[in-house]
C-alpha positions in Angstrom: -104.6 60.1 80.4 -102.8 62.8 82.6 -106.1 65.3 83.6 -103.5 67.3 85.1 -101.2 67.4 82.5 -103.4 67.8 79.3 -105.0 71.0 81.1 -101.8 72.6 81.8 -100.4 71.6 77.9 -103.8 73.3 77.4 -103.8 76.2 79.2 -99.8 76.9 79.1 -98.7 80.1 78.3 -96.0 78.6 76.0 -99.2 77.2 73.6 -100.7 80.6 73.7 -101.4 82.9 70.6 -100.1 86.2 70.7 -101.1 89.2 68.8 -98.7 92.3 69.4 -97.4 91.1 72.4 -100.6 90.2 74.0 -102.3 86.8 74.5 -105.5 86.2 72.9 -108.2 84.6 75.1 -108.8 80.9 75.3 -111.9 78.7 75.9 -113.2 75.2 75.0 -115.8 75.3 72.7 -119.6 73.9 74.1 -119.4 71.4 70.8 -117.4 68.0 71.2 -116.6 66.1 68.2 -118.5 62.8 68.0 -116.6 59.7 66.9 -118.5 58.3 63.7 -119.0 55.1 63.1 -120.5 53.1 59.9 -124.2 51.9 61.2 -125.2 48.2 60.3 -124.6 47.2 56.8 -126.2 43.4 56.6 -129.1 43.3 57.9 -133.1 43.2 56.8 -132.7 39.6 55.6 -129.3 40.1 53.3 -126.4 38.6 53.8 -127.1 37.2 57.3 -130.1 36.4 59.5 -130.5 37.7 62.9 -134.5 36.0 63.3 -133.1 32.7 64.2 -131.9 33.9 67.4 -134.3 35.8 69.8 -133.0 38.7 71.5 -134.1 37.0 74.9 -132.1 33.9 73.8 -129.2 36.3 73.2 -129.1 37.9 76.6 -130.4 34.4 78.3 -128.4 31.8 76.3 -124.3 31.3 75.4 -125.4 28.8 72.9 -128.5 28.5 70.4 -129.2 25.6 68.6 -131.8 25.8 65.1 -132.5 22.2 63.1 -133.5 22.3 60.1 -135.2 19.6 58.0 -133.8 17.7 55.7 -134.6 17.0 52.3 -135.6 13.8 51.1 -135.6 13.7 47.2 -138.4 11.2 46.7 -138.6 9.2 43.3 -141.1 8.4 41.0 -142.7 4.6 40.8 -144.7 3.3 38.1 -147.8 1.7 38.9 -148.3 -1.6 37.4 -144.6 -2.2 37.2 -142.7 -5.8 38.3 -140.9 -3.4 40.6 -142.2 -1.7 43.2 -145.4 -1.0 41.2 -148.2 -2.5 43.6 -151.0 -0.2 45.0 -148.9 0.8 47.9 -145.7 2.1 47.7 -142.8 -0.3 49.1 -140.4 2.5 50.2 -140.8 4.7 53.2 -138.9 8.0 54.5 -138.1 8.2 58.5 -138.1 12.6 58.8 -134.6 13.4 59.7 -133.3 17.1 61.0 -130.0 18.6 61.0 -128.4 20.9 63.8 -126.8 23.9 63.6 -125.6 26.3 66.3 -124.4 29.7 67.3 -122.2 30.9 70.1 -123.6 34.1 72.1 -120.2 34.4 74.0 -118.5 37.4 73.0 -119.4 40.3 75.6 -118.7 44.0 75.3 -119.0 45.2 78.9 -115.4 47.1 79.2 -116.7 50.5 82.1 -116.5 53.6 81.3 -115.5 55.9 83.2 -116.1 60.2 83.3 -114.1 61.8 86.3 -115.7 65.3 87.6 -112.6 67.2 86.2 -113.2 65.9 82.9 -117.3 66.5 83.2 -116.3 70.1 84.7 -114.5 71.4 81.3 -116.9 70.5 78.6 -120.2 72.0 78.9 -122.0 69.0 77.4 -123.3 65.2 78.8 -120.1 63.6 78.3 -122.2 60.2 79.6 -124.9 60.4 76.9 -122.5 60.8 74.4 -120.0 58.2 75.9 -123.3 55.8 75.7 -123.6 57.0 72.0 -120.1 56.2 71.0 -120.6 52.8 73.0 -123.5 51.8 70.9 -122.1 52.7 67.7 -119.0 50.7 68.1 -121.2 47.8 68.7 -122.4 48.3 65.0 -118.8 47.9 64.1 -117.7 45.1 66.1 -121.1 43.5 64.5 -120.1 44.0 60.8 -116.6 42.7 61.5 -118.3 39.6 63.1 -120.5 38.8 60.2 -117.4 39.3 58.0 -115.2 37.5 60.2 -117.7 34.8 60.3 -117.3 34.1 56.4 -113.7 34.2 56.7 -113.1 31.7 59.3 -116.0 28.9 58.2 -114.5 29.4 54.5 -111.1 29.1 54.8 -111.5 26.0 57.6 -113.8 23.9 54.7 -112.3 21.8 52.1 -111.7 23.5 49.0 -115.0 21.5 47.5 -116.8 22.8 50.4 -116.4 26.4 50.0 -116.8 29.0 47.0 -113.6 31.5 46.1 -113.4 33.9 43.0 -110.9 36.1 41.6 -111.4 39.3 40.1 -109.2 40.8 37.4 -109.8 44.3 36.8 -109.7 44.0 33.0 -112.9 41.2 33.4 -114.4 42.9 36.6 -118.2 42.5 35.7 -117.6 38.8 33.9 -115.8 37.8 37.0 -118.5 39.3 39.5 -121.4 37.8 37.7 -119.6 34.4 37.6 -119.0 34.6 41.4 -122.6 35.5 42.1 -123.3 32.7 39.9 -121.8 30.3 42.3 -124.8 31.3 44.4 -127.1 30.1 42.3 -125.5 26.7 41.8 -126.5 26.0 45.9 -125.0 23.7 48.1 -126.6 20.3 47.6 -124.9 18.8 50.3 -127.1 20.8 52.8 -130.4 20.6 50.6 -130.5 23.8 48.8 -131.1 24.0 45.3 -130.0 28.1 45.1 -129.1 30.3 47.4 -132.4 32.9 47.3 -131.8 36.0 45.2 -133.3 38.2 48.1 -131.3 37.4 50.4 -127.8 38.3 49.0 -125.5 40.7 49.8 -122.1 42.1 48.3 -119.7 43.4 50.9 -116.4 45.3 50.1 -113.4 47.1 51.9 -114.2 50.8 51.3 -111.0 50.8 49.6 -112.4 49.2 46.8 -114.8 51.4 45.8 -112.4 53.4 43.2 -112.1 50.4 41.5 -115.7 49.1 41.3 -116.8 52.8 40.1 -113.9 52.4 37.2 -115.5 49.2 36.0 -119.1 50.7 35.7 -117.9 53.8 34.1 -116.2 51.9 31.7 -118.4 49.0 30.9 -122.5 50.3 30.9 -123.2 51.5 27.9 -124.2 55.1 27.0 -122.0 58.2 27.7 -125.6 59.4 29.9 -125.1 56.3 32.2 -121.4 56.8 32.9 -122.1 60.5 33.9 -125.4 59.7 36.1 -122.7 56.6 37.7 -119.8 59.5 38.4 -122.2 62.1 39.4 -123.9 60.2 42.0 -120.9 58.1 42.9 -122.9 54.5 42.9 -122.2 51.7 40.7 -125.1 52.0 38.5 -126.9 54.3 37.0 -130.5 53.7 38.4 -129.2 53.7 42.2 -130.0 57.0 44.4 -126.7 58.0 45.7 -124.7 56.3 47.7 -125.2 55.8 51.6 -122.4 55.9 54.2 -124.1 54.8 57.3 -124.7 51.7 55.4 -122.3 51.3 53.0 -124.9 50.9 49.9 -122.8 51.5 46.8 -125.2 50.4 43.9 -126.6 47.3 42.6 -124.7 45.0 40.4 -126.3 41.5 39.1 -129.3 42.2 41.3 -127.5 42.5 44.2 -127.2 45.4 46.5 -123.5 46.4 47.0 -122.1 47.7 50.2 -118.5 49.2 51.6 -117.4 47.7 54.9 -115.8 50.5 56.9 -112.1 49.9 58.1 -113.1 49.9 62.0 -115.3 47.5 60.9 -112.6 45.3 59.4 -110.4 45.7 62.6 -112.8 44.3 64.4 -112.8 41.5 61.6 -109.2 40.8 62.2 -109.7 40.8 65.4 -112.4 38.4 65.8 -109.9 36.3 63.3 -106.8 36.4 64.9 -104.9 39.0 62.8 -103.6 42.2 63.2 -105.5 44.7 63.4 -104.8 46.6 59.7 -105.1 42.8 57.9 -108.0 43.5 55.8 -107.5 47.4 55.5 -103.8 47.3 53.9 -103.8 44.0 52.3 -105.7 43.6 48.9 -105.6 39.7 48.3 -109.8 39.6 49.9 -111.6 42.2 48.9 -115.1 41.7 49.4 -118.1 38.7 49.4 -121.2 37.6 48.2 -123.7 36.2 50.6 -126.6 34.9 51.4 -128.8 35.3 54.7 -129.4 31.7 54.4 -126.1 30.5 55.1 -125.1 33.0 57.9 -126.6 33.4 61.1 -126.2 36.4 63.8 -127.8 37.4 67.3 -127.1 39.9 69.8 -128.7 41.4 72.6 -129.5 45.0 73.2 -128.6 46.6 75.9 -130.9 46.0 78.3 -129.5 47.8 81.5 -126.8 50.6 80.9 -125.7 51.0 84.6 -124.4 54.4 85.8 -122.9 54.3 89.1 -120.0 56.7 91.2 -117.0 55.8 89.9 -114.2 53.6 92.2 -111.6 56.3 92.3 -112.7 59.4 93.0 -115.5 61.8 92.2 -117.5 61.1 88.6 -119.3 58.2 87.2 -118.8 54.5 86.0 -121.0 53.6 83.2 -121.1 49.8 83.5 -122.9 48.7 79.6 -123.3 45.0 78.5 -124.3 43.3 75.1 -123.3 39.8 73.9 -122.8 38.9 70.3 -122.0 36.1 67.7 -122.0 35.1 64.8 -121.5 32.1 62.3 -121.7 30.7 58.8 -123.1 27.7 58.9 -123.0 26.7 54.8 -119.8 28.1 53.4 -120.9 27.7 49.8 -123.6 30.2 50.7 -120.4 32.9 50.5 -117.9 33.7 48.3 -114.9 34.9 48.8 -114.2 37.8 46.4 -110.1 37.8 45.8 -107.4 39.5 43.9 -104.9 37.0 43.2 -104.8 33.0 42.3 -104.4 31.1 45.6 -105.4 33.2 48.9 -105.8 30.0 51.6 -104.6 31.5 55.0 -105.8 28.7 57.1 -104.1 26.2 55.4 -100.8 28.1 54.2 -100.4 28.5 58.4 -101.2 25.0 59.5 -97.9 24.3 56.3 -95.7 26.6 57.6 -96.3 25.5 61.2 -97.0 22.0 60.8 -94.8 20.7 63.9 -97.8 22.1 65.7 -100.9 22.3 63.7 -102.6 20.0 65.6 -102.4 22.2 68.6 -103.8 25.2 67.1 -108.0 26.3 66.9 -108.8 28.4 64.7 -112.4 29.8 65.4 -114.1 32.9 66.3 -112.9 34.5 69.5 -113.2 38.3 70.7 -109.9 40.2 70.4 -109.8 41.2 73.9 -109.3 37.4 75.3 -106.8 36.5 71.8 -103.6 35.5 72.5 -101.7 38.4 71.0 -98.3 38.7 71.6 -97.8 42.1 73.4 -93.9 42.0 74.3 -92.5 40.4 70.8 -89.4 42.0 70.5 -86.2 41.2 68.9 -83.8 40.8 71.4 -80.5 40.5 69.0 -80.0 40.6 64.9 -77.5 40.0 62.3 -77.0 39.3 59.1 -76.2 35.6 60.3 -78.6 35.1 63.2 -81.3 36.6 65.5 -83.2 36.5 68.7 -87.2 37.1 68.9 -88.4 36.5 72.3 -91.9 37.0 73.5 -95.3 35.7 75.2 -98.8 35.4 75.1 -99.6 34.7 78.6 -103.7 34.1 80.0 -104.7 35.3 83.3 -103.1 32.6 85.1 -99.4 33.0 83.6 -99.7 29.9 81.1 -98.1 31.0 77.7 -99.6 30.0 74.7 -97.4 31.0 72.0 -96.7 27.5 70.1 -94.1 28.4 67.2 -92.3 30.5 65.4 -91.3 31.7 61.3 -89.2 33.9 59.9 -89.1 35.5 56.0 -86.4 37.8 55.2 -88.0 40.5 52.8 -87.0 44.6 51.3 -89.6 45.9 53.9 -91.5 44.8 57.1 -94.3 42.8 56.1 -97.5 44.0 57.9 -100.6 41.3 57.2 -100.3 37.9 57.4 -101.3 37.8 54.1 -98.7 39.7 52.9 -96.1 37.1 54.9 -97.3 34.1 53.6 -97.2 35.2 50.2 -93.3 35.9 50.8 -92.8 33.1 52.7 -93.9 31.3 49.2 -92.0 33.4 47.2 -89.0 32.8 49.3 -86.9 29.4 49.0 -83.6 29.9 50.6 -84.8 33.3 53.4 -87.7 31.9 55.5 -87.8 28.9 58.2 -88.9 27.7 61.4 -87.5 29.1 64.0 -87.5 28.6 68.4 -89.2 31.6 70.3 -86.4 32.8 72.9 -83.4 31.3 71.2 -80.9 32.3 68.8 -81.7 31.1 65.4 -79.2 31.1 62.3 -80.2 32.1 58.8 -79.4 29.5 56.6 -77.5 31.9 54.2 -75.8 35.2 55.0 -78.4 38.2 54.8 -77.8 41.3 52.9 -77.8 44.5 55.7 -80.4 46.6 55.2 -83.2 44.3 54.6 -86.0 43.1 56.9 -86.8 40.2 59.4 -90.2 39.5 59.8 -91.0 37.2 62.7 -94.7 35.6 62.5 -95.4 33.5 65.9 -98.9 31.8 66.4 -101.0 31.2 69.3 -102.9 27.9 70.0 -106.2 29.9 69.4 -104.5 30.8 66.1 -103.8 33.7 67.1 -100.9 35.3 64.6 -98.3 38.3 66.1 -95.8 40.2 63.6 -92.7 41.6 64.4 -90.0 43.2 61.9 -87.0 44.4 62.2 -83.9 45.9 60.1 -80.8 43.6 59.1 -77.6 45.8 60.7 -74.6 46.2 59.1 
């Protein structure tokens, strides 16, 4: 930002208010407004579980490993029997552990910086609140890691290995209870009978909600309960109203339901590889239901916040530092809570680029070191051919764009989501195509419809362009 600029865009007398000729006096108010941010939504045991991971093995470690015992599902003998009936048992069980781990490895430690000339023209601690902001976009960045979590260990598990539901509108609560259902049924591959009812969570987009509220309005019984449910805005009738630092919504099956805020599923897409508005503007995943037994968190506090003189000139540098992570160890402790019949990103973008799915990751990474595309760009279009150039370079020059697809649609397609459900609805207006060269529909387009370029990074990283068809 231009200090110089925005004070005289301020201050000029072209902005001015004038009241029979004469200017009325101007000043900046001794109040700021705060940016708000949703506070933490899983937490106290539901939904994830931040006790396996110290907050001195957060700040100490980039890697903590928990084992867990496994089960040994001992049978019965019968004593007198020609087998194995003697007075000692023949059979014996050698203890055996599984390991599990969690990454501590993505930092937030970007500086702040407060010149003088900024500290000079609001009468308030700018640092403080800087600080503030600071910490509540770590609450953010948290819920979109949980999130995040789910959605990368479900859709990289076979489709036996993982849990997703639909829900129709018209059989909301049937479909809901069904899904939380799957909870119960555990995951005996890993040893658990059911998935503990206390430890559950429901998490939602905040755009959601609407819908949710429709179905309990509609469905509880007793004109007293749907007026108690629209008057205090929950999803039950019993729940005190609804909470927006934490999302809490109502209870539904006997589990506490929450709304995810939308900077907290940017920073989901971002810890996934998508652009930033994926699970704000597309409606295929909606929500989950988890269990703090299958997910694992840790993250240290901040434990120095350093404020020194900033490089530049006069004011300050605040120089914060907390590390995060997160995983989902047991994806059949979560399920994926969907709008539609098939939603399988992972796999739908190792079909579509197949000529190089072997080169391409796809695991949690922060979204400041993703390989984003910044310069994607179409360099030519017609209705018979175009040009997308582009990189995703790291801080030694290597690019790491792999490949490239194309759909041909009425309007830009935004989510990834959204392109790889036209990219299946499409037979004859969607290929493979090189980054940098000239690549030729394989049938004349129609001017005035859209080319939507999707290229993909070896970290799986995914970057959308679109453009217009000219006539």
């Amino acid at each position: 930002m231009n200090i110089k600029e925005t004070i005289s865009q301020v201050l000029s007398p072209t902005n001015a208010t004038y009241i029979n000729g004469v200017s009325v006096r101007r000043d900046f108010s001794k109040a700021v407004l705060k940016a708000i941010y949703q506070g933490l939504v899983e937490k106290d045991g539901k939904g994830v579980n931040g006790k396996f991971v110290t907050e001195q093995e957060a700040n100490d470690a980039g890697q903590v490993f928990v084992n867990r015992l496994k089960a040994h599902d001992q049978l019965g003998r019968e004593h007198g029997s020609a087998k194995n009936g003697g007075a000692f048992n023949n059979n014996g069980y050698m203890s055996h552990t599984e390991t599990v781990g969690i990454e501590i490895l993505t930092y937030f430690d970007e500086p702040i910086i407060v010149p003088r000339v900024t500290q000079d023209r609001i009468d308030v601690d700018l640092a403080a609140g800087e600080i503030a902001n600071y910490v509540s976009n770590i609450n953010v960045a948290l819920n979109g890691s949980s999130w995040a979590a789910k959605w990368m260990a479900t859709f990289n598990a076979d489709a036996d290995k993982r849990n997703i539901k639909k829900l129709a509108t018209a059989t909301l609560l049937k479909d809901y209870i069904e899904a939380n259902t799957l909870l119960d049924l555990g995951d005996m591959e890993h040893d658990i009978d059911s998935f503990p009812l206390d430890t559950r969570i429901a998490t939602f987009k905040m755009g959601y909600r609407p819908t949710l509220v429709a179905a309990g309005v509609i469905i509880v019984g007793g004109a007293n309960y749907g007026y108690d449910i629209v008057r205090k805005g929950t999803l039950d009738a019993q729940s005190d109203k609804r909470d927006l630092d934490t999302g809490f919504w109502g209870v539904i099956d006997n589990v506490e339901v929450h709304g995810l805020s939308n900077k907290s599923l940017m920073h989901a897409a971002y810890f996934c590889g998508l652009p930033k508005m994926e699970f704000v503007s597309d409606d295929k995943l909606v929500g989950w239901i988890s269990s703090s037994y299958a997910n694992a968190r840790g993250f240290s506090t901040v434990e120095q916040v350093k404020i020194i003189d900033a490089h530049g000139g006069q004011g300050i540098e605040i120089q914060p530092l907390t590390k995060i992570g997160a995983v989902a160890w047991y994806p059949k402790g979560n399920v994926a809570l969907t709008t539609v019949d098939s939603y399988d990103p992972i796999a739908e973008l190792k079909t579509i680029f197949s000529g190089v799915a072997s080169q391409l990751t796809f695991k949690l990474k922060g979204g400041a070191s993703r390989y984003y595309s910044d310069n994607l760009a179409f360099s030519a279009i017609s209705t018979s051919a175009f040009t997308v150039g582009g990189y995703a370079k790291d801080d030694g020059g290597t690019d790491h764009l792999k490949a490239g697809y194309y759909c041909v649609a009425d309007a830009p397609l935004t989510t990834v989501a959204a392109f790889l459900a036209k990219v299946k609805a499409n037979d004859t207006a969607n290929a493979a195509f090189t980054i940098g060269s000239s690549a030729s529909f394989s049938a004349t387009q129609t001017a005035g419809k859209y080319v939507t370029a999707c290229v993909i990074a070896d970290d799986g990283t995914c970057t959308l362009v679109s453009k217009v068809i000219p006539s």
